[in-house]
Residue frames relative to the residue before (quaternion, step in Angstrom):
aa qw qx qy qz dx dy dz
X 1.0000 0.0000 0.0000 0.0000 0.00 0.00 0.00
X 0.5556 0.4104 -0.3378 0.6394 3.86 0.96 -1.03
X 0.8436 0.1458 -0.3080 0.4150 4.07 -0.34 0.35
X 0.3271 0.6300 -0.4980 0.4981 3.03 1.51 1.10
X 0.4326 0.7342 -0.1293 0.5070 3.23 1.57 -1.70
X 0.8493 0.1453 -0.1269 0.4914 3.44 -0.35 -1.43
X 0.6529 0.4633 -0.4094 0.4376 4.05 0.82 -0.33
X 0.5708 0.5310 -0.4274 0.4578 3.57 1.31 0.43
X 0.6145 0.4668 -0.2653 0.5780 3.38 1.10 -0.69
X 0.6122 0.4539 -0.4812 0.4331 3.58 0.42 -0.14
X 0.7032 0.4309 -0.2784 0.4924 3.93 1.42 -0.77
X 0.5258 -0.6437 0.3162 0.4574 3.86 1.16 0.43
X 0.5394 0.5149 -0.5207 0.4158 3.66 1.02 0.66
X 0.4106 -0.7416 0.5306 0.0013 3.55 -0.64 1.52
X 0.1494 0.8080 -0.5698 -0.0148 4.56 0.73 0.71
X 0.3000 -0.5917 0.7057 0.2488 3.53 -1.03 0.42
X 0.8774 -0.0568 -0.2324 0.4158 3.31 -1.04 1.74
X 0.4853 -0.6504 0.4111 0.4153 3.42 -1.56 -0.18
X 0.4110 0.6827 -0.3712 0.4767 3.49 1.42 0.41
X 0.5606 0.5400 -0.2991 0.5519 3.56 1.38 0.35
X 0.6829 0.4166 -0.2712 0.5354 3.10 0.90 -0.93
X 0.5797 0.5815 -0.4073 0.3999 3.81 0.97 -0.81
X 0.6980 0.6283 -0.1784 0.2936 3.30 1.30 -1.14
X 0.5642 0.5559 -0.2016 0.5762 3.01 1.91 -1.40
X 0.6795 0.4335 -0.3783 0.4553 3.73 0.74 -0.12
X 0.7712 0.3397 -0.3458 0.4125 3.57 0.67 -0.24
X 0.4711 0.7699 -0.3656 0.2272 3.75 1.59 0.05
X 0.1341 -0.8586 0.4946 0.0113 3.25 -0.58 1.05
X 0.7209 0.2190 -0.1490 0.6405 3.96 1.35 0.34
X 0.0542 0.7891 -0.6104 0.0422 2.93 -1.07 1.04
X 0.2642 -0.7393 0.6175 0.0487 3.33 -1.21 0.83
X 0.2957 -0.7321 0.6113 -0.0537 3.38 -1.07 1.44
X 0.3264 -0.5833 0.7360 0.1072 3.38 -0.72 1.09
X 0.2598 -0.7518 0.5928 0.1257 3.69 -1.29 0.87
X 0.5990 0.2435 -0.4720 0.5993 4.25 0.28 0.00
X 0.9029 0.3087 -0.2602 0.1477 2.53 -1.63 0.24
X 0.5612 0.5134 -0.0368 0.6482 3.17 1.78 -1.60
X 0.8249 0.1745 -0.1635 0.5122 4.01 -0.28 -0.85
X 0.7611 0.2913 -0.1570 0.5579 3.42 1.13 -1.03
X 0.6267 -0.6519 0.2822 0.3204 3.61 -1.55 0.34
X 0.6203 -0.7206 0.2618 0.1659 2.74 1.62 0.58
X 0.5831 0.3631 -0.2840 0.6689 3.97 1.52 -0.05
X 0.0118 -0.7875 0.6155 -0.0295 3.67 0.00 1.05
X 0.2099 -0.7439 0.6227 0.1219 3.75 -1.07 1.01
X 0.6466 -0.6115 0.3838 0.2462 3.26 -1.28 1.05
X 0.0855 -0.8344 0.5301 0.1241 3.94 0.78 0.82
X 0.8865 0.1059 0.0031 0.4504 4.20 0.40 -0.46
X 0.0817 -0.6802 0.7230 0.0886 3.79 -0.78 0.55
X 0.0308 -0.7062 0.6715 -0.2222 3.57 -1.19 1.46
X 0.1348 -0.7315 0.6571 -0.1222 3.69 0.97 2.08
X 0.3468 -0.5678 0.7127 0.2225 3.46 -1.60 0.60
X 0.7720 -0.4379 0.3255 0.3262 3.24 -1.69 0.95
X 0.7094 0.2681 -0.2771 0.5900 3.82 -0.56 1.31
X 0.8071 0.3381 -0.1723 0.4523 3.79 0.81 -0.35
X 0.4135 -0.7272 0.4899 0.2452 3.31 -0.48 1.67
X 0.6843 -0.5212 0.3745 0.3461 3.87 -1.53 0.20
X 0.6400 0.5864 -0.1632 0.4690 3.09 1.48 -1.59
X 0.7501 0.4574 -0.2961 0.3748 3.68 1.00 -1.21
X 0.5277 0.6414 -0.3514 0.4320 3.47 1.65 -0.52
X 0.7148 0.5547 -0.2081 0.3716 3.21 0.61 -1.40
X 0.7604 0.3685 -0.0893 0.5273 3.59 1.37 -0.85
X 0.3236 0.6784 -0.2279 0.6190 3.03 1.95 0.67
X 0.6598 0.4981 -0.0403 0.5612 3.10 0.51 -1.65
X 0.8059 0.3181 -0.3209 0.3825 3.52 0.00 -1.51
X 0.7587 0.4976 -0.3556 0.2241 3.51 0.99 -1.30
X 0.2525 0.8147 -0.3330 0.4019 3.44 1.70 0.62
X 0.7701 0.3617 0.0092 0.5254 2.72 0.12 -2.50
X 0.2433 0.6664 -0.6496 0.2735 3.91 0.87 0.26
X 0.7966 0.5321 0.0435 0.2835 3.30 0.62 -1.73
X 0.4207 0.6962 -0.3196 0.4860 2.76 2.03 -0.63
X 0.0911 -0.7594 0.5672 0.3055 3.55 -1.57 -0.13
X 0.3534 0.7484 -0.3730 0.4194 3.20 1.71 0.21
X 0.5714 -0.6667 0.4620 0.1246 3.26 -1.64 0.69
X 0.5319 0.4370 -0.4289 0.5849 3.24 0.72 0.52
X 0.6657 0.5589 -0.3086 0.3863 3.70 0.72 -1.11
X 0.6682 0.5587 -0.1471 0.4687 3.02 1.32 -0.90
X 0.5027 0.3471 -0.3728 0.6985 3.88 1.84 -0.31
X 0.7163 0.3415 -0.5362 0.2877 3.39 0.08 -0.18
X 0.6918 0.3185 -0.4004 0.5096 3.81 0.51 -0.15
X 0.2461 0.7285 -0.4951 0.4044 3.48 0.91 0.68
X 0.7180 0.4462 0.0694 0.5296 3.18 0.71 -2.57
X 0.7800 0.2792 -0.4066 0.3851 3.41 0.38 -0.43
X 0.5427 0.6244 -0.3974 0.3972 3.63 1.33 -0.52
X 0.8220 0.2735 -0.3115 0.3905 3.35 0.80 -1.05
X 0.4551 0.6604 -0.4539 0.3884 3.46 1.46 0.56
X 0.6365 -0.6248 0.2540 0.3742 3.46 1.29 -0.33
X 0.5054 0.7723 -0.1934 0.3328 3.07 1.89 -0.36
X 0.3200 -0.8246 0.4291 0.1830 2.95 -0.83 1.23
X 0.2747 -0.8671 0.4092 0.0727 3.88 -0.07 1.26
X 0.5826 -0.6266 0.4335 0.2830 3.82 -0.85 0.91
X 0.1209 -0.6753 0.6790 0.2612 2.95 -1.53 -0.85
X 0.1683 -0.8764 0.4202 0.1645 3.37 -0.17 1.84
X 0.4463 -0.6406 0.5546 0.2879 3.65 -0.92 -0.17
X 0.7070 0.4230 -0.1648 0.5422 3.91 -1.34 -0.42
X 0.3668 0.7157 -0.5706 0.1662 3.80 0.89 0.06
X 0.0480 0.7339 -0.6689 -0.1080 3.39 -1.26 0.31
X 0.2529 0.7813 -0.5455 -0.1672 4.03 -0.45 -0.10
X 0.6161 -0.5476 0.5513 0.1290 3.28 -1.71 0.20
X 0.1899 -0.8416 0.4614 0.2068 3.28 0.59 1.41
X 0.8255 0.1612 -0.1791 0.5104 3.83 -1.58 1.41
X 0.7537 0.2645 -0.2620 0.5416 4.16 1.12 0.01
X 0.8220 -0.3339 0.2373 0.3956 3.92 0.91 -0.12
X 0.2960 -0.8043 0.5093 0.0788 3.86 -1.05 0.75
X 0.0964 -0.8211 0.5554 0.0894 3.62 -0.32 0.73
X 0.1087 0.6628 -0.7348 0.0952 4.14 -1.12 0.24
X 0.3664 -0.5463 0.7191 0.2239 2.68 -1.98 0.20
X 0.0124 -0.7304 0.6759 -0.0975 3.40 -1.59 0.73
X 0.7997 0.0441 -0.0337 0.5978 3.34 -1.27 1.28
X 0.5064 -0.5754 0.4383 0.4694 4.26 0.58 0.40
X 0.4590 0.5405 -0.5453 0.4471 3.59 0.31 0.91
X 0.1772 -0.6929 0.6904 0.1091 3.70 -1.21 0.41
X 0.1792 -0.7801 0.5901 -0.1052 3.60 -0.29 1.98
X 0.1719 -0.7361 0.6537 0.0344 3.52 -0.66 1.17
X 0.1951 0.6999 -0.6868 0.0202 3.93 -0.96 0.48
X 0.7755 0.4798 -0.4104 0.0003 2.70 -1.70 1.43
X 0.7248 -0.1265 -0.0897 0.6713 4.01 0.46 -0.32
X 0.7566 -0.3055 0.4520 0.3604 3.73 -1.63 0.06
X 0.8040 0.3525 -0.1701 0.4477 3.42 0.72 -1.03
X 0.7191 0.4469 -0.2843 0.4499 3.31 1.46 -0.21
X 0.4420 0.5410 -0.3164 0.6417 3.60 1.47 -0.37
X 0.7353 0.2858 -0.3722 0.4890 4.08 0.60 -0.13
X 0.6020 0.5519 -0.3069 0.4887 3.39 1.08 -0.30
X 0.6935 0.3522 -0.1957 0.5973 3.71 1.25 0.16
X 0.8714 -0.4589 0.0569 0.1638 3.18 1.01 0.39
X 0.4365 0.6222 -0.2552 0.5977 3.08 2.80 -0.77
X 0.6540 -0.5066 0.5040 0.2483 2.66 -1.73 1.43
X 0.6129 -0.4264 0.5884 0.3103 3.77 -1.73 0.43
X 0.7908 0.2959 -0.2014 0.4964 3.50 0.05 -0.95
X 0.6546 0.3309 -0.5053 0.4546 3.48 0.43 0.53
X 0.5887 0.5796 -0.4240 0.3710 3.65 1.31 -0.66
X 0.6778 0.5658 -0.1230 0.4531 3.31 1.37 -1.16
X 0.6554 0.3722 -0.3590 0.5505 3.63 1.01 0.15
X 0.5832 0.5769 -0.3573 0.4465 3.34 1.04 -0.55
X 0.6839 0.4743 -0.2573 0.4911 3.41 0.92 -0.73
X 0.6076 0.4801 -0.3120 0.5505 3.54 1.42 0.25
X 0.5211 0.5962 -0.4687 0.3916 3.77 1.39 0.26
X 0.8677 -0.3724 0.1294 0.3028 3.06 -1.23 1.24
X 0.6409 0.5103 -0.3146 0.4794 4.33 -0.80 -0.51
X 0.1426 0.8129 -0.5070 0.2487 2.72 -0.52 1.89
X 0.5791 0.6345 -0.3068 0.4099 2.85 1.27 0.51
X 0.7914 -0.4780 0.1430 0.3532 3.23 -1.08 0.77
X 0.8505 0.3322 -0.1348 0.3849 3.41 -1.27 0.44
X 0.7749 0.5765 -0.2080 0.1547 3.06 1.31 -0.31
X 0.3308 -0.8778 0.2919 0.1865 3.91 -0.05 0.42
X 0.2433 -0.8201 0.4937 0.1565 3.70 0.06 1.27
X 0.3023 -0.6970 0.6318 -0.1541 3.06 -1.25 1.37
X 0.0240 0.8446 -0.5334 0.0393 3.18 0.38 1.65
X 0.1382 -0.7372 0.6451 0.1459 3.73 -1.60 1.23
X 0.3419 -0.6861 0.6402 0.0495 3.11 -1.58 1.39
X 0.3034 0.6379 -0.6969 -0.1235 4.04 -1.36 0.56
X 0.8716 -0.0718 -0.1503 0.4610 2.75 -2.19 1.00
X 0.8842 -0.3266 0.1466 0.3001 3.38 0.00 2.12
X 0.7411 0.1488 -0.3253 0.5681 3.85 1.24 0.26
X 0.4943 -0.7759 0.3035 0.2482 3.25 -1.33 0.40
X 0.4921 -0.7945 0.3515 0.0549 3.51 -0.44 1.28
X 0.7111 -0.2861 0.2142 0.6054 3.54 1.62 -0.23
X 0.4441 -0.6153 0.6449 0.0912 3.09 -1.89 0.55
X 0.1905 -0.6941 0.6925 0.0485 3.49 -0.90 0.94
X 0.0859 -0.7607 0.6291 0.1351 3.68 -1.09 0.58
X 0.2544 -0.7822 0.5666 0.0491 3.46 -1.24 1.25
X 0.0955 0.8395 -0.4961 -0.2000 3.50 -0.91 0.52
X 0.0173 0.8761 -0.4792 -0.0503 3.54 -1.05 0.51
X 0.4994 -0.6760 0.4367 0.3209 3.42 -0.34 1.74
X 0.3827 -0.6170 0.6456 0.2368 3.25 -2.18 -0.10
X 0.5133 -0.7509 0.3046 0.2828 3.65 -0.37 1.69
X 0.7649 -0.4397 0.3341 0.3316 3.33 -1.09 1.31
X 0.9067 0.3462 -0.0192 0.2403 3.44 0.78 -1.89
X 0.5094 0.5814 -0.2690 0.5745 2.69 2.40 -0.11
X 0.4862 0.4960 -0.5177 0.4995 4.25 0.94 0.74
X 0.7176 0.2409 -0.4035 0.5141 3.56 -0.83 1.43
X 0.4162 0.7296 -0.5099 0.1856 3.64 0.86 -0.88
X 0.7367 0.3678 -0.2736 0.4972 3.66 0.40 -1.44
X 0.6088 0.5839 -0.3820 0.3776 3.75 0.24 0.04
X 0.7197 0.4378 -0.2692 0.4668 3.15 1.51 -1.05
X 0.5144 0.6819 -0.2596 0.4506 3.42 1.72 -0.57
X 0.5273 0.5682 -0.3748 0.5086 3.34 1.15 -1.19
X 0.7443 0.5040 -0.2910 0.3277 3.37 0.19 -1.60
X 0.7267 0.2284 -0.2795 0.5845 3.89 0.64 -0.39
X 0.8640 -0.4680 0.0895 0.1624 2.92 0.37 1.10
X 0.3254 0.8371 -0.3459 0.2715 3.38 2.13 -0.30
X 0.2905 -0.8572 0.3974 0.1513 3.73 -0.56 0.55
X 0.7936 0.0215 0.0908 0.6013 3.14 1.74 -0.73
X 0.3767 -0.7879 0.4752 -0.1075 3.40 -0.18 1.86
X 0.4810 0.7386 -0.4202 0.2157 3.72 -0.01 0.50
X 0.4940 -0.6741 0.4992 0.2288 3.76 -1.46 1.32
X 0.0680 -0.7551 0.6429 0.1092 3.44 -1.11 0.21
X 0.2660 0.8183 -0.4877 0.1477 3.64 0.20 0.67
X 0.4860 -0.7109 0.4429 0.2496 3.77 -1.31 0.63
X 0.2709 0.7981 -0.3032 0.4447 3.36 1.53 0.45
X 0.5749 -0.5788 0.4945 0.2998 3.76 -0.63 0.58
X 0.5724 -0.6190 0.3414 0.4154 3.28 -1.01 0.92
X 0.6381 0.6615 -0.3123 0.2401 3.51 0.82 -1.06
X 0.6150 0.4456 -0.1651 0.6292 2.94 1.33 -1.46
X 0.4206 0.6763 -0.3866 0.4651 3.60 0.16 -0.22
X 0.8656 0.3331 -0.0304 0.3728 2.75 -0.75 -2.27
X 0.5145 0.5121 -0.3606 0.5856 4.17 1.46 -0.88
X 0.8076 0.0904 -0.4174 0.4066 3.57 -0.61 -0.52
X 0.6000 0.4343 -0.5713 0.3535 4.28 0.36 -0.04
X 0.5698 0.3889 -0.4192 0.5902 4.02 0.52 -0.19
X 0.6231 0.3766 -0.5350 0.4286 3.78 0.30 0.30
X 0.6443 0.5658 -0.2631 0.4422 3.74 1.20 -1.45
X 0.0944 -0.8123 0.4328 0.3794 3.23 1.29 -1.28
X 0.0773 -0.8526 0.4850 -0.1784 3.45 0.50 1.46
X 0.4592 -0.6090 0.5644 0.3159 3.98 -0.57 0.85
X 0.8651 -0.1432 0.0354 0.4795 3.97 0.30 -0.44
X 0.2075 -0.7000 0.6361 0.2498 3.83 -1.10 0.81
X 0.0815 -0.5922 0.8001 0.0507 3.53 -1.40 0.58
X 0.1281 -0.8004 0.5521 -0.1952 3.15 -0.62 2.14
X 0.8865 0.0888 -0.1065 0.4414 3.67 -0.86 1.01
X 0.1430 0.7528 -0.4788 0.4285 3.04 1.37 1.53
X 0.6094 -0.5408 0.5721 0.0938 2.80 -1.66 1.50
X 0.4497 -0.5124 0.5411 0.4923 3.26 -1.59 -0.28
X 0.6620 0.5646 -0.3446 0.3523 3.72 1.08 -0.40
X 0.4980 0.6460 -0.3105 0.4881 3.18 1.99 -1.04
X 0.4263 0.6672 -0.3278 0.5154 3.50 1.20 -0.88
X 0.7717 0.3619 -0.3503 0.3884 3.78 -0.72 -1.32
X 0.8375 0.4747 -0.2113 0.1691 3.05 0.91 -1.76
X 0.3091 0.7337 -0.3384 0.5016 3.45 2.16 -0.28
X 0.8659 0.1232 -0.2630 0.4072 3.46 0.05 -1.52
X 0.4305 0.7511 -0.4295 0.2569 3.72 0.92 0.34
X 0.5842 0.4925 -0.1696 0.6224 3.32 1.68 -1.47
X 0.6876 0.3338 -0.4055 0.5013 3.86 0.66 -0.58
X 0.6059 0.5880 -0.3739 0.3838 3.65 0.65 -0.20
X 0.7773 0.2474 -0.2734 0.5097 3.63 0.99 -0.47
X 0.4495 0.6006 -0.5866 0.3050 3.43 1.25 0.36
X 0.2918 -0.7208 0.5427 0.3174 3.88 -0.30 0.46
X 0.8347 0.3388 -0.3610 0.2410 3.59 0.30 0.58
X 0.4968 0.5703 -0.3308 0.5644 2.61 2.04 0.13
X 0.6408 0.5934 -0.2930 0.3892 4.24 1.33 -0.53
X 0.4062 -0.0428 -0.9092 0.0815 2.07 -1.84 1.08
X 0.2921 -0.6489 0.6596 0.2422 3.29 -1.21 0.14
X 0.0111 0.8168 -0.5692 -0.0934 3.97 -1.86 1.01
X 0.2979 -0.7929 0.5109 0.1469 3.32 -0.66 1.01
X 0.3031 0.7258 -0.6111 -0.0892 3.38 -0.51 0.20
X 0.1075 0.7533 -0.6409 0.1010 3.63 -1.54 1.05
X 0.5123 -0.7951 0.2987 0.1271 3.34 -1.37 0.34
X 0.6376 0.4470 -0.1321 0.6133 3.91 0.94 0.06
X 0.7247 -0.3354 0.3615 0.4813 3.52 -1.59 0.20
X 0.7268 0.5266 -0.3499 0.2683 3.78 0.07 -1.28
X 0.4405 0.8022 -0.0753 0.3959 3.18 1.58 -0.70
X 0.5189 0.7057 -0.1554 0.4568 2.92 0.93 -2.38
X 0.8615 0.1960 -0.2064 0.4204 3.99 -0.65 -0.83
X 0.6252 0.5927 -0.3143 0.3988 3.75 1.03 -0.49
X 0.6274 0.5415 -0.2410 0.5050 3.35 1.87 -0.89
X 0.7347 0.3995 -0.4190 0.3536 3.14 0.79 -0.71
X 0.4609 0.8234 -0.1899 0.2713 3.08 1.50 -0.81
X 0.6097 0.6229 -0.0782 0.4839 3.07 1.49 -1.30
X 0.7281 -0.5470 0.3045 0.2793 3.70 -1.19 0.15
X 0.6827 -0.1407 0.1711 0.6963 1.73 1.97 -1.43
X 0.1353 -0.8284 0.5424 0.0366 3.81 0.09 1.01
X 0.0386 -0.7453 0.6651 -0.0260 3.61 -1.31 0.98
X 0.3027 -0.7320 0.6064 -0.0690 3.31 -0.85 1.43
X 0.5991 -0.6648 0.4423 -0.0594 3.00 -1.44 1.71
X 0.0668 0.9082 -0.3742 0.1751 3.77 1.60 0.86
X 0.4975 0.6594 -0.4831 0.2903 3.32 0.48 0.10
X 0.6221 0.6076 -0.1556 0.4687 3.52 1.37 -0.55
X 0.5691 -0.5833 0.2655 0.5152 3.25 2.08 -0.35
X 0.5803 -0.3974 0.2947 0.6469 3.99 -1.14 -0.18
X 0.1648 -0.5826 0.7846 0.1335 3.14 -2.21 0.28
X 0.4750 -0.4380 0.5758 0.5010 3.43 -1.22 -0.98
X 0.6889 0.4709 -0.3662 0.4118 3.33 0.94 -0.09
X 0.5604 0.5249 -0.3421 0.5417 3.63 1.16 0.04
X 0.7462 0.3175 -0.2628 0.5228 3.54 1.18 -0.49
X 0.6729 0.4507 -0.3215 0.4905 3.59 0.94 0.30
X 0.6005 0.5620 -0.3547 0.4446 3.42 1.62 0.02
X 0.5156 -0.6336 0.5038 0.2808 3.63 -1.42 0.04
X 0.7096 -0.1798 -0.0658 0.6781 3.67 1.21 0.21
X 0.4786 -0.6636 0.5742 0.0315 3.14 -2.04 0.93
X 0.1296 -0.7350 0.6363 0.1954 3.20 -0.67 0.62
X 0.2990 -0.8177 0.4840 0.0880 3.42 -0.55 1.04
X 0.7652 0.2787 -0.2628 0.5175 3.60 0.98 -0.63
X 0.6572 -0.5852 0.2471 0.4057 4.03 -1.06 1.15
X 0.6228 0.6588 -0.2614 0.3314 4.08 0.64 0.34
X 0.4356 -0.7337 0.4888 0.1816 3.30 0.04 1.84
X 0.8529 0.1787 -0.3367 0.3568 4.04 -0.08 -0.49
X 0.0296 0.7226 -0.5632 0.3999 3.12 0.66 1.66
X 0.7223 0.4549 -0.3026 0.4239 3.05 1.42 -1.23
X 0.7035 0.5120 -0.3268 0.3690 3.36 0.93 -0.62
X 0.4405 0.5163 -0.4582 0.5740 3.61 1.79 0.31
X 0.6167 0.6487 -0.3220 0.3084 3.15 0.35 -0.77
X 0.6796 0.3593 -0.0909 0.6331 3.31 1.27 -1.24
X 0.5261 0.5158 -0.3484 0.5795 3.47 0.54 -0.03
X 0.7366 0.4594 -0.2508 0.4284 3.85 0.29 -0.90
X 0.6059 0.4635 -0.2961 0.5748 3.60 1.56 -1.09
X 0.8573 0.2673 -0.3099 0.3123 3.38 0.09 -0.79
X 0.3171 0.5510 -0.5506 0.5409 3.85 1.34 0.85
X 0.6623 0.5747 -0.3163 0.3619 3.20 0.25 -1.40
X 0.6841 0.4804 -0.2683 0.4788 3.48 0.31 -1.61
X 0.6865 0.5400 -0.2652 0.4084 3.67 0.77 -1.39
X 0.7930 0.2211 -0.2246 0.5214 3.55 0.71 -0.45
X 0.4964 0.5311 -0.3929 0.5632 3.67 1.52 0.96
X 0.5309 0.3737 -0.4956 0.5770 3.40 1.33 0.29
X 0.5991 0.6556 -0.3857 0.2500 3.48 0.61 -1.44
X 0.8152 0.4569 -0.0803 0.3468 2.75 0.55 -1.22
X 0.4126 0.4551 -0.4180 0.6693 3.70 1.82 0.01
X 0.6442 0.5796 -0.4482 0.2197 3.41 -0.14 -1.19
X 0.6118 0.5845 -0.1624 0.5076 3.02 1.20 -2.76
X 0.8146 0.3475 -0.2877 0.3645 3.97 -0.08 -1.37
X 0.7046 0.4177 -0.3664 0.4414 3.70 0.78 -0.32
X 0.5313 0.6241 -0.3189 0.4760 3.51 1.23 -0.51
X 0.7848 0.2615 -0.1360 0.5451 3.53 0.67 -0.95
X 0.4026 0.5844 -0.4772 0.5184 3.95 1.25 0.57
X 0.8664 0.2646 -0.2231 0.3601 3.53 0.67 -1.54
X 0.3419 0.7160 -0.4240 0.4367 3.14 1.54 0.04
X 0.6050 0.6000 -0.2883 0.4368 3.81 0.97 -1.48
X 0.7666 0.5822 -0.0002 0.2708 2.53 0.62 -1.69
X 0.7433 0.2420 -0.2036 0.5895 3.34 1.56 -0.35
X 0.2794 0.6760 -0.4206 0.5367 3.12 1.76 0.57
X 0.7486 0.4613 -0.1731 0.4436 3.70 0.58 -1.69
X 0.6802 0.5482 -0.3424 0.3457 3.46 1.26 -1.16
X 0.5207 0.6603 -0.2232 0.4930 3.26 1.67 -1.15
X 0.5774 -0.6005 0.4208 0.3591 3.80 1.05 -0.18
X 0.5711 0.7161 -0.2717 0.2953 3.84 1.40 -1.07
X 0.6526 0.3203 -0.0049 0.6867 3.73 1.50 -0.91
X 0.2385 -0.7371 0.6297 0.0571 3.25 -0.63 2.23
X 0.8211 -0.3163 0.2318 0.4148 3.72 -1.50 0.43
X 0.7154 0.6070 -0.1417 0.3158 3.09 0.91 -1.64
X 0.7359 0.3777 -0.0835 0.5557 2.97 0.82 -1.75
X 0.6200 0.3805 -0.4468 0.5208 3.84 0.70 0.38
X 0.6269 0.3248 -0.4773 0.5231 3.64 0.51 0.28
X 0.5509 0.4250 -0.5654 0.4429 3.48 0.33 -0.13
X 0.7214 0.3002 -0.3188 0.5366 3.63 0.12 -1.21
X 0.6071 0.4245 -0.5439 0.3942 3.76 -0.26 0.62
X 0.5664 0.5265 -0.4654 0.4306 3.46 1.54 -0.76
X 0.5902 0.6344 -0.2677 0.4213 3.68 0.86 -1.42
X 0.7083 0.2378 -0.3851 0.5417 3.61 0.32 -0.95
X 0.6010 0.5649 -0.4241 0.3740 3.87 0.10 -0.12
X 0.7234 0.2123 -0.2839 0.5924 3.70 0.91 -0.94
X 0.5765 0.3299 -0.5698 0.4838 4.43 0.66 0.86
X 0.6066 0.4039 -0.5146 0.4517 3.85 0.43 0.31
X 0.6906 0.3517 -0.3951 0.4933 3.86 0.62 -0.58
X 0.7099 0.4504 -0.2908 0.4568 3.59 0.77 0.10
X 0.4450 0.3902 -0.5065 0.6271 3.76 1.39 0.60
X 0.8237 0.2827 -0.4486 0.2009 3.31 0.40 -0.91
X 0.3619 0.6124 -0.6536 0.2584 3.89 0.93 0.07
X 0.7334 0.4268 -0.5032 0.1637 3.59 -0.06 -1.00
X 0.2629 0.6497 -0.6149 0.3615 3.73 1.02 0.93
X 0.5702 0.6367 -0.3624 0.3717 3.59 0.79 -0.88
X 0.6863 0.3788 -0.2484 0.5690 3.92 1.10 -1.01
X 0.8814 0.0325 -0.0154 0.4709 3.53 -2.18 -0.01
């Protein structure tokens, strides 16, 4: 297990003990956070769609001087776009936000609402304005609508896009292959978007427009199914944060630097590449495999000795030597955790 430990770190996945790795060998579900984690996570602002009375430019710089505050990834493309648009961006007050569903403040005596359908109704916008908005134009793939709210109606739609990472097509195949049983996205994203990049990943089930609580409550029910548990989480950002710990075993996306989610997880992946995870899992279950072997092999040849010695055949001496021997060929099977 300790060169289970050090043959993970050698693949940029960083576990905090050898009780991680034991775990990664017995895991049979995983759960994928989708920004940041399946996708690359730097979404660019692809459309500005102001409702009637609201310029493109005034929305967008609206929006961003919010998401200053934000730590989400989208909040971050939006002051991305408005900075490199030239705009000159507040600083709102009264902020409150809703970690993975939206961020609300006041600015300039206006009260600016940015973010999902469900959060823009949860503050206070009529249904039928959430619900027509979600009928404004952008259809195309991948993309995520970013709804902006002042003083309580909604003012436009911002459209986000963010690809699915290069390295994260085959993942579930390689999982299958060691042995994974159940492959599935959890993401706060619309179903649509959602549901497009897991049929790209090719994930056994999306769970679309999850909370951070909707989150807990997924890996809770997959946790007491006994054939679906252990249960892994791995995601990237604050929203994240409770689902990891939550998990059997949660594994945070670190390459971007600390989070709370790197410090509330059980191993880091330190270098920017999702099928780390599927090394990762691979490495535990060698490991684990040559951590039985190697009880099996060392107790197997002990009582063998042992009823050799009882039998009179194996003087004092010469059975502690050969106990020394069978001790350094079990700690030597089990380096070869250290290789492939």
């Amino acid at each position: 297990l300790v060169s289970g430990v050090s043959r993970a770190a050698r693949a940029g996945v960083v576990v905090k003990g050898a009780g991680v790795v034991e775990t990664l060998g017995e895991v049979r579900t995983i759960l994928f956070d989708k920004t940041g984690t399946l996708t690359v996570g730097t979404p660019e602002v692809r459309e500005i769609m102001p409702c009637e009375g609201m310029q493109a430019g005034e929305l967008l710089r609206l929006a961003a001087s919010v998401d200053r505050l934000s730590a989400h990834v989208l909040g971050a493309a939006l002051v991305r776009a408005a900075e490199q648009a030239g705009l000159t961006l507040g600083l709102p007050s009264d902020v409150r936000e809703e970690p993975g569903q939206g961020i609300v403040g006041t600015l300039e005596a206006r009260r600016i609402a940015v973010g999902s359908r469900a959060f823009l109704r949860q503050v206070g916008v009529p249904d039928s304005e959430v619900a027509s908005a979600g009928l404004m134009g952008g259809r195309g793939s991948g993309e995520a609508r970013v709804l902006v709210a002042v003083d309580g109606h909604v003012s436009g739609v911002i459209l986000m896009a963010d690809e699915l990472r290069a390295d994260a097509r085959g993942i579930v195949e390689r999982l299958r292959a060691e042995g994974v049983r159940h492959v599935a996205m959890v993401s706060g994203d619309r179903r649509s978007v959602a549901e497009r990049i897991g049929t790209e990943v090719g994930v056994d089930r999306v769970y679309a427009e999850q909370s951070p609580e909707d989150k807990l409550e997924v890996v809770r029910c997959l946790r007491d199914d006994p054939i679906l548990c252990p249960v892994m989480m791995v995601g990237d950002g604050v929203n994240d944060a409770p689902a990891l710990a939550l998990a059997d075993l949660g594994v945070a996306m670190g390459a971007a630097g600390a989070t709370v989610s790197s410090e509330t997880a059980d191993a880091v992946i330190t270098v920017d590449r999702i099928d780390r995870v599927a090394d990762a899992v691979h490495v535990g279950r060698r490991a684990l495999h040559i951590a039985h072997q190697s009880v099996l092999a060392g107790m197997g040849m002990s009582i063998a000795a042992m009823g050799v010695a009882a039998a009179g055949y194996l003087p004092p001496v010469a059975g502690a030597l050969l106990q020394e021997a069978i001790d350094l060929a079990v700690i030597l099977n089990a380096l070869r955790a250290l290789a492939g």
